[in-house]
C-alpha positions as CSV (number, residue, x, y, z in Angstrom):
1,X,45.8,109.8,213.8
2,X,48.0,106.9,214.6
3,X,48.9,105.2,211.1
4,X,47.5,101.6,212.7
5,X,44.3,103.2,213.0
6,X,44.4,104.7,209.2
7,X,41.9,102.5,206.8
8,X,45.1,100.5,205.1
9,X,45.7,97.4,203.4
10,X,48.6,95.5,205.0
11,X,51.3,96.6,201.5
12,X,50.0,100.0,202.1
13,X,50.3,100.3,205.5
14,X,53.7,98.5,205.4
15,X,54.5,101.9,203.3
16,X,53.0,104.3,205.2
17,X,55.0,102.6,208.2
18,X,58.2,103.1,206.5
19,X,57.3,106.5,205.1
20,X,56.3,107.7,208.9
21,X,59.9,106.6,209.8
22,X,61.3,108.3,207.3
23,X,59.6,111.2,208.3
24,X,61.1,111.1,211.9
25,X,64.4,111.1,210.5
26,X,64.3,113.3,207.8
27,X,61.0,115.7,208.7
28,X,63.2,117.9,210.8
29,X,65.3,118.6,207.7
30,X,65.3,121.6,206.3
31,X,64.2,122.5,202.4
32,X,67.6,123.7,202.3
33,X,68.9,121.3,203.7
34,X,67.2,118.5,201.6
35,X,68.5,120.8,198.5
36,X,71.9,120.8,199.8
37,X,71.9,117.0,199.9
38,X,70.2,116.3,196.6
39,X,73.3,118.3,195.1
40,X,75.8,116.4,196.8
41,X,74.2,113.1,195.9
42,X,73.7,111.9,199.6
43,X,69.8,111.7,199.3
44,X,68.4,109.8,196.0
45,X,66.4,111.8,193.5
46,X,64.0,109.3,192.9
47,X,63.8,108.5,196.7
48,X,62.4,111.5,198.3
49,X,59.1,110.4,198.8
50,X,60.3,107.8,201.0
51,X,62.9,109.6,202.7
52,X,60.6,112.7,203.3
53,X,57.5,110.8,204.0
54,X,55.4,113.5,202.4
55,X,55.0,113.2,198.5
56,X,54.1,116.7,198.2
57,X,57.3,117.9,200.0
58,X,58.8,115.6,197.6
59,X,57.4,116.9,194.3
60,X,58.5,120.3,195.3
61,X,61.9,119.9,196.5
62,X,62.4,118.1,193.7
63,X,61.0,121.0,191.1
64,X,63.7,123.2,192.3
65,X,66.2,120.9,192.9
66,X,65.8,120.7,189.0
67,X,65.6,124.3,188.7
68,X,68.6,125.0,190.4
69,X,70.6,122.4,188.5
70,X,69.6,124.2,185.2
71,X,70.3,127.8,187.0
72,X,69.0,130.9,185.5
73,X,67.5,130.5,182.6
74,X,64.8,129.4,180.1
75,X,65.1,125.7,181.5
76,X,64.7,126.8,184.9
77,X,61.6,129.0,184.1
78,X,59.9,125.9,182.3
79,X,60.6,123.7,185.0
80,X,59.0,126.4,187.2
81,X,56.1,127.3,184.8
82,X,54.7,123.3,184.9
83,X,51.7,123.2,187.1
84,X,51.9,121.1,190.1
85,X,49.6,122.7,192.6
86,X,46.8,124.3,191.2
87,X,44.8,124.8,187.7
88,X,44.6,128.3,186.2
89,X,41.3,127.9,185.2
90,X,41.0,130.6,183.5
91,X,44.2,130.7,181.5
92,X,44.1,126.8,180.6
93,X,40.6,127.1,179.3
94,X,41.2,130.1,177.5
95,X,44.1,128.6,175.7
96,X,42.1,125.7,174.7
97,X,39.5,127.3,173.2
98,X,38.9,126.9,169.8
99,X,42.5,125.4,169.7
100,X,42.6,121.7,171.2
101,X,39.3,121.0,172.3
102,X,35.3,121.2,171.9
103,X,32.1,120.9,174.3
104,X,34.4,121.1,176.9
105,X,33.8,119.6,180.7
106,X,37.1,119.8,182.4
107,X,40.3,118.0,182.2
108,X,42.2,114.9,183.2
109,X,45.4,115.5,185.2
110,X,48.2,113.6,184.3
111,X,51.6,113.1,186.4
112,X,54.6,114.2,185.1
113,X,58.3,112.8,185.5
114,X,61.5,112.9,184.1
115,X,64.6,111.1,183.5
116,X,67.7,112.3,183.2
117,X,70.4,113.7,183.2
118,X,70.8,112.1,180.3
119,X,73.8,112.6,177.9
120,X,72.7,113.0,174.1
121,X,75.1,114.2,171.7
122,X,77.2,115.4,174.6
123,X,74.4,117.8,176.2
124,X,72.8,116.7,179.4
125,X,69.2,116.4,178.5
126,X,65.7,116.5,181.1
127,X,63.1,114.6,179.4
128,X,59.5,114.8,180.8
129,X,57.1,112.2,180.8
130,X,53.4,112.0,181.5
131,X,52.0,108.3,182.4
132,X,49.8,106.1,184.8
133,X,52.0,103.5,184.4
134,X,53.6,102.5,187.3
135,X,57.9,101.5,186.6
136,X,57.8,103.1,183.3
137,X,59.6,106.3,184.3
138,X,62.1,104.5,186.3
139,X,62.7,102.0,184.1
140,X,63.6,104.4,181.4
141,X,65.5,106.1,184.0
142,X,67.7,103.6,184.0
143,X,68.6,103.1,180.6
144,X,69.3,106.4,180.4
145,X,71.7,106.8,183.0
146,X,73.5,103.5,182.1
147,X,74.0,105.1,178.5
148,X,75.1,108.7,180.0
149,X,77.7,106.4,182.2
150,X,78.6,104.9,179.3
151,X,79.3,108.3,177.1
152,X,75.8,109.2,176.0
153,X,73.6,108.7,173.2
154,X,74.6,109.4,169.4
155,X,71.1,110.3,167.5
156,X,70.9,111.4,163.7
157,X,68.6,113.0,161.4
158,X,68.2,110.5,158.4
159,X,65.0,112.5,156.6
160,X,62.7,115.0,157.7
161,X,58.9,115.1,155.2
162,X,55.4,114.9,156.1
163,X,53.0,113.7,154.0
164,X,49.3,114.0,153.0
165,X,48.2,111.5,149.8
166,X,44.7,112.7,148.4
167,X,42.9,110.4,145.7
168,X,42.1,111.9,142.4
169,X,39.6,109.8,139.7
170,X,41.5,110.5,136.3
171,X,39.1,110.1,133.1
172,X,41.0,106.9,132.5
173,X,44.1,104.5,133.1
174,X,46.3,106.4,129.7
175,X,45.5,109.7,132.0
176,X,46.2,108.5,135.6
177,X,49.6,106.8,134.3
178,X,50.2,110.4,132.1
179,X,49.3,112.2,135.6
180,X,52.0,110.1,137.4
181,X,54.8,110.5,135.2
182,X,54.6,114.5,135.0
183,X,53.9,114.4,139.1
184,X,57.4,112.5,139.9
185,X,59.1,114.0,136.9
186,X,62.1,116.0,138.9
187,X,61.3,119.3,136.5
188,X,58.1,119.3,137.8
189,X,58.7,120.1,141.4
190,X,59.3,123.7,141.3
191,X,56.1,124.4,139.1
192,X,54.4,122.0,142.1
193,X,56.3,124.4,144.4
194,X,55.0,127.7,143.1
195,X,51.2,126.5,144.6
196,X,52.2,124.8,147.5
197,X,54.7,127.6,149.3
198,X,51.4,130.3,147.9
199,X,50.2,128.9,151.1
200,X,52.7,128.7,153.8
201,X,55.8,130.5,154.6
202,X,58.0,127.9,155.9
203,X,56.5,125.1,154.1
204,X,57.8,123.3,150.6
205,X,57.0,120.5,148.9
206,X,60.3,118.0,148.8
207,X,59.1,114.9,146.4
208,X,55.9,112.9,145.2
209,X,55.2,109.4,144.8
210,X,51.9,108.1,142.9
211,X,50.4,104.6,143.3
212,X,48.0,103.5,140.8
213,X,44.8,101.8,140.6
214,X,43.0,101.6,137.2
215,X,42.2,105.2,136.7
216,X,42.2,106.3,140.4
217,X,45.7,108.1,141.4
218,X,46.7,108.4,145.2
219,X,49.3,111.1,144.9
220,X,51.8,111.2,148.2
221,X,53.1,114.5,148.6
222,X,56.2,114.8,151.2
223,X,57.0,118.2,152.5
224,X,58.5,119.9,154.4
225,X,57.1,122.0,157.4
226,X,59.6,124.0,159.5
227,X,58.9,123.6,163.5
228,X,55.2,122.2,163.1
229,X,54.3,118.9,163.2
230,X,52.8,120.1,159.8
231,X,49.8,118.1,159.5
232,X,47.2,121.5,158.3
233,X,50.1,123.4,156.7
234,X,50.7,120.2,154.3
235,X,46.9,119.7,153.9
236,X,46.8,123.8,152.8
237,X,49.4,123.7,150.2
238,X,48.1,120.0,148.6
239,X,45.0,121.3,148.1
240,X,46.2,124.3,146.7
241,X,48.4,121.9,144.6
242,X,44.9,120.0,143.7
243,X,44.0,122.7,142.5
244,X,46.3,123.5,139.8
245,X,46.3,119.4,138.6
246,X,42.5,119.9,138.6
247,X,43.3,122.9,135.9
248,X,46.3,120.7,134.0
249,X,43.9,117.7,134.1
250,X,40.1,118.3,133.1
251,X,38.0,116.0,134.0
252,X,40.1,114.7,136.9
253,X,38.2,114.8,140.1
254,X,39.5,115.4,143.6
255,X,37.8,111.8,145.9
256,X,39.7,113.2,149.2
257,X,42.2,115.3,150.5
258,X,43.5,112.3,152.3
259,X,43.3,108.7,150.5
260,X,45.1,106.7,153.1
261,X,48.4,106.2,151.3
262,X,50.1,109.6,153.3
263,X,49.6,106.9,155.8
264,X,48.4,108.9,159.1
265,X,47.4,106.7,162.4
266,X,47.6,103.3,161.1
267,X,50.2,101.1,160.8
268,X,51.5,100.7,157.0
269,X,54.7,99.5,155.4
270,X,54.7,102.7,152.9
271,X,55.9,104.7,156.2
272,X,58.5,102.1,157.7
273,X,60.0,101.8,154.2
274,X,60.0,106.0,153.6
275,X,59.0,107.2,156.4
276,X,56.8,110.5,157.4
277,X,57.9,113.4,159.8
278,X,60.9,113.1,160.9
279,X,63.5,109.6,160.6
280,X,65.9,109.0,163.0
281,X,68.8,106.8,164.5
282,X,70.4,106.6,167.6
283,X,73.0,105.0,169.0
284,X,75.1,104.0,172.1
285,X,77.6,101.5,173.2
286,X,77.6,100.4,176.8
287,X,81.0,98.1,178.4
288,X,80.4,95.0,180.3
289,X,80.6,96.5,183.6
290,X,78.2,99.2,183.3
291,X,75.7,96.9,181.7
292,X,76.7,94.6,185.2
293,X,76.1,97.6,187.5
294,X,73.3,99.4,186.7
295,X,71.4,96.8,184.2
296,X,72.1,94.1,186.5
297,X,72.7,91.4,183.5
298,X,75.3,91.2,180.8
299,X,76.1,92.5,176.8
300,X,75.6,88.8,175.8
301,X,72.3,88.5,177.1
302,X,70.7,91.3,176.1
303,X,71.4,90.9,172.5
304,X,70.3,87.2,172.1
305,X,67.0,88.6,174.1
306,X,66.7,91.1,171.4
307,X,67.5,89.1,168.8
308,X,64.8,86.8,169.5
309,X,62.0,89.4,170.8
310,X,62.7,92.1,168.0
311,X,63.5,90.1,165.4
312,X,62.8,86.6,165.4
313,X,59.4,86.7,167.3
314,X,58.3,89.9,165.4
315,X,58.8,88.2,162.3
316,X,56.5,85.1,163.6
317,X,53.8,88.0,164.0
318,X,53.8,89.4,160.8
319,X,54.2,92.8,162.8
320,X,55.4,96.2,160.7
321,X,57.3,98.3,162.5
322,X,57.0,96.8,165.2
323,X,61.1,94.9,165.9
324,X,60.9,96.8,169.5
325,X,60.6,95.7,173.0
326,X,58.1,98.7,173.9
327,X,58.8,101.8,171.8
328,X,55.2,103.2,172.0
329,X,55.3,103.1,176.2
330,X,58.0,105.9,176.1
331,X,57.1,108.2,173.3
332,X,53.3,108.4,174.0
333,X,54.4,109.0,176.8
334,X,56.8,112.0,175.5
335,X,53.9,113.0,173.5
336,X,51.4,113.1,176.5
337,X,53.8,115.8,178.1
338,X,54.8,117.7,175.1
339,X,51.7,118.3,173.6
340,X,51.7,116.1,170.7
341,X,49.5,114.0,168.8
342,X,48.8,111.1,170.9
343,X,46.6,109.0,168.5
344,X,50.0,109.4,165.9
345,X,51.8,107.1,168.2
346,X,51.0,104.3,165.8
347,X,53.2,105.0,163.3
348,X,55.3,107.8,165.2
349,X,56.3,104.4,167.6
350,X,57.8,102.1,164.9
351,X,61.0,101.0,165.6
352,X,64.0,98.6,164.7
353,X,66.0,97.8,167.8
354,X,69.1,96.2,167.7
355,X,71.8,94.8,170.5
356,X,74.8,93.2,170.1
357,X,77.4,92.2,172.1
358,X,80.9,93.4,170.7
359,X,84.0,91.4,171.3
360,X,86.8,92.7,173.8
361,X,89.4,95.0,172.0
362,X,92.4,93.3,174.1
363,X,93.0,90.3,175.6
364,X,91.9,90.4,179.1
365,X,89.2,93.4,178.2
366,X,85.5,93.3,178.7
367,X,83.2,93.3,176.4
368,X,80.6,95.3,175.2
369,X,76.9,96.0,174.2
370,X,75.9,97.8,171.1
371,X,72.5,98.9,171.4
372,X,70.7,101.3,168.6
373,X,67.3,102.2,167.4
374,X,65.9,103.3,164.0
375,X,62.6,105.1,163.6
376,X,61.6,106.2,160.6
377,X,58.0,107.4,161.5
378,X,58.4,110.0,164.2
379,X,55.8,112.8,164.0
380,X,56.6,116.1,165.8
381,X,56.1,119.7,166.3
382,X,57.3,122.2,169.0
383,X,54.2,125.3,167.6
384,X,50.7,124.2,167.0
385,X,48.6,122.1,168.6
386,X,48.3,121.1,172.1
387,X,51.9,122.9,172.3
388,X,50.8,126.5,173.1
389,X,49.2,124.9,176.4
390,X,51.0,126.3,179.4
391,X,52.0,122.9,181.0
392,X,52.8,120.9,177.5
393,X,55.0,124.5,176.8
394,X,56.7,124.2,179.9
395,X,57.6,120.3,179.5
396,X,59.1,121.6,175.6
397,X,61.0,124.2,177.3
398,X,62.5,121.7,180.1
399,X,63.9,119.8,177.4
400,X,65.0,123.3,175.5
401,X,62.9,122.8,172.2
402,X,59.6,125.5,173.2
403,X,58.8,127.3,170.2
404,X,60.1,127.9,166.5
405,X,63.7,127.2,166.7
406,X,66.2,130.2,164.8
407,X,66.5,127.9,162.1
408,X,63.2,126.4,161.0
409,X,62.8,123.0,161.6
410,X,65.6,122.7,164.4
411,X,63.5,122.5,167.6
412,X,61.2,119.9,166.2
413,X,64.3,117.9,164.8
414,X,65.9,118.0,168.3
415,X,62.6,116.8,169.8
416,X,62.7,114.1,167.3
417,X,65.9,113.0,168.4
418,X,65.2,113.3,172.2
419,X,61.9,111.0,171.5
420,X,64.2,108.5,169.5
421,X,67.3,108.7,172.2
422,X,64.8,108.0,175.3
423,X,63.2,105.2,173.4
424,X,66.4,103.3,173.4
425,X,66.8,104.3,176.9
426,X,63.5,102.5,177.3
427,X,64.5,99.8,175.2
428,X,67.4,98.7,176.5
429,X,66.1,99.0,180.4
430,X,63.3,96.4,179.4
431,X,65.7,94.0,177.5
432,X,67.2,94.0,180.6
433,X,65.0,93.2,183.1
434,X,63.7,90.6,180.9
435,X,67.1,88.7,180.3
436,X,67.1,87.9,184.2
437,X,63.2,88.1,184.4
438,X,63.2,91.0,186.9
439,X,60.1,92.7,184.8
440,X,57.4,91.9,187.0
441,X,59.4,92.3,190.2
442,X,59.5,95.7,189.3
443,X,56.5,96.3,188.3
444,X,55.4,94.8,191.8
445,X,57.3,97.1,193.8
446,X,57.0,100.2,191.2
447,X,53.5,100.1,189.8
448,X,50.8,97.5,192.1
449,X,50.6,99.7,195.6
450,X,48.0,98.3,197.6
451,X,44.8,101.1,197.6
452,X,42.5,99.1,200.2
């Protein structure tokens, strides 16, 4: 069928058109060839669907052009193992079952992108993303291969702790205050320890923390929880914990395992000020003329953007957490693809971003932009969960964190550290595009194609 006869609005078809073109040119084209010039750099990565005219074609070539960047290997087998064609019904439903989901009725696909190669802490890193939203990918595309150009991302473990608070009723306000002093006594931890690690054998309990109100005690226990997100091992050993208070304490009575104070999926200042799962920094610092090139704008202003987005106008709404330009767009949609939480974005997507232009080191030099990210809240696990899922295990092992890690707690803190590294990918893309008011050009040509 001729592509003016095909049942188009004029966008669309103005697509199609080009795609068809493309297709003349580049159809004959061999996958190997297409291959060979996806290695070389002469055909676009993010392109292909244009140049090929066949988004299919596309979405293959570029699986293995990804595969064969990463050689043999685990990396290569994840990229491999995520589904693109067809469901295995059979094995996804199986794996769900009485794992991730009840009453089931299906599932709802997702598509899946990366960015990348991106540079963090000197390793070049493939990080998937599942969204509907149109730009975002690209976008964060972009930041990250400004930062790579610029030497990469620095990240940093500050803390690592997840948390569960339940709410005891003492007999009174003399035995509630006598509860919290023995609790966050330092001499008391290891008896604490003896009934918490009776359930678990990777988890311990780090600290405590007890608010008080009247005679009620909300007790916030941080722990720690290997390569899970930790969420059931934490609630195991606190109630085992519970348990032996209930014993030191007669007459104290156990309200709820969970009192609100651990503080899960809701925003609250307890878990920007000491965070819960893992905390951690990143880094980078861009020059002048990368920030020109790929950004299209300039160090100074970014930071006065961010300066008065982040700060000042987050400030105005009395937000917590939330001095960011878009944090939450780029981890959900890390989480989406990985297999984690999704409704824990709320406190998992606090973040302080800051820019700031540094001064030339010479006379004559250019300047440059300091761009970094701090996030306190982020709440991770590479086993458990919607992570044993084929396609959510294949998107942890394209970014090389599948499974326990050989020291506990490694993969998840790498993941961590990805999530906090692509945020300020993310961040600083936006800032960008907003400091010359390119954000809804791009979202016009990126994310509005005409379906009529």
């Amino acid at each position: 069928m001729l592509l003016s006869k095909l049942p188009l609005g004029a966008a669309a078809l103005r697509v199609a058109q080009r795609r068809g073109a493309a297709a003349l040119c580049s159809g004959a084209l061999s996958d190997a060839a297409v291959l060979d010039k996806l290695a070389s750099g002469q055909m676009a990565f993010h392109k292909l669907e244009a140049e090929l005219g066949d988004p299919v074609r596309a979405m293959r070539l570029r699986r293995e052009h990804l595969a064969s960047t990463f050689g043999a290997g685990a990396h290569a087998d994840a990229i491999r193992a995520l589904p693109s064609d067809a469901l295995d019904a059979a094995g996804f439903y199986g794996q769900v079952d009485g794992a991730c989901c009840e009453n089931v009725i299906g599932y709802v696909p997702l598509p899946v992108g990366t960015i990348g190669p991106y540079k963090i802490d000197g390793k070049a890193v493939y990080v998937p993303m599942a969204t509907t939203e149109g730009a975002l990918v690209a976008s964060t595309h972009r930041g990250a291969r400004a930062i790579s150009a610029s030497g990469g991302a620095t990240t940093e473990l500050l803390a690592d702790g997840m948390t569960r608070a339940p709410a005891l009723a003492m007999p009174s306000l003399k035995a509630a205050a006598e509860l919290k002093r023995w609790l966050e006594d330092p001499a008391s931890l290891d008896e604490l320890n003896l009934a918490f690690k009776a359930t678990s054998r990777f988890g311990r309990l780090l600290a405590v923390k007890v608010g008080i109100a009247g005679k009620y005690a909300h007790v916030r226990f941080k722990c720690f929880t290997g390569d899970a997100m930790g969420m059931n091992m934490v609630s195991k050993g606190v109630n085992k914990v519970v348990e032996s208070i209930l014993e030191k304490y007669p007459g104290t009575q156990l309200l709820g395992l969970s009192g609100n104070m651990c503080t899960d999926k809701k925003p609250s200042a307890i878990n920007w000020i000491d965070g819960r799962g893992k905390s951690v920094a990143a880094e980078a610092i861009l020059p002048a003329s990368v920030v020109a090139s790929v950004l299209k704008t300039t160090p100074a202003a970014v930071a006065r953007l961010s300066v008065h987005k982040n700060l000042i106008g987050s400030a105005l709404a009395g937000s917590i957490g939330g001095q960011n330009a878009h944090a939450s767009n780029i981890l959900t949609a890390i989480y989406l693809a990985a297999g984690q939480d999704p409704a824990q974005n709320v406190e998992s997507s606090t973040c302080l971003t800051l820019c700031e232009e540094v001064p030339a080191a010479t006379p004559g030099g250019e300047s440059s932009l300091y761009v970094s990210c701090m996030m306190p809240s982020i709440e991770v696990g590479t086993v458990g969960g919607g992570t044993a899922l084929a396609a959510q295990a294949a998107c942890l092992g394209i970014m090389g964190v599948k499974g326990a890690g050989e020291t506990p707690g490694a993969n998840s803190q790498q993941l961590a550290k990805i999530v906090c590294a692509s945020v300020m990918a993310g961040e600083l893309s936006l800032l960008a595009a907003l400091s010359v008011n390119h954000l809804v050009s791009a979202h016009m040509a990126l994310g509005r194609r005409d379906r009529k």
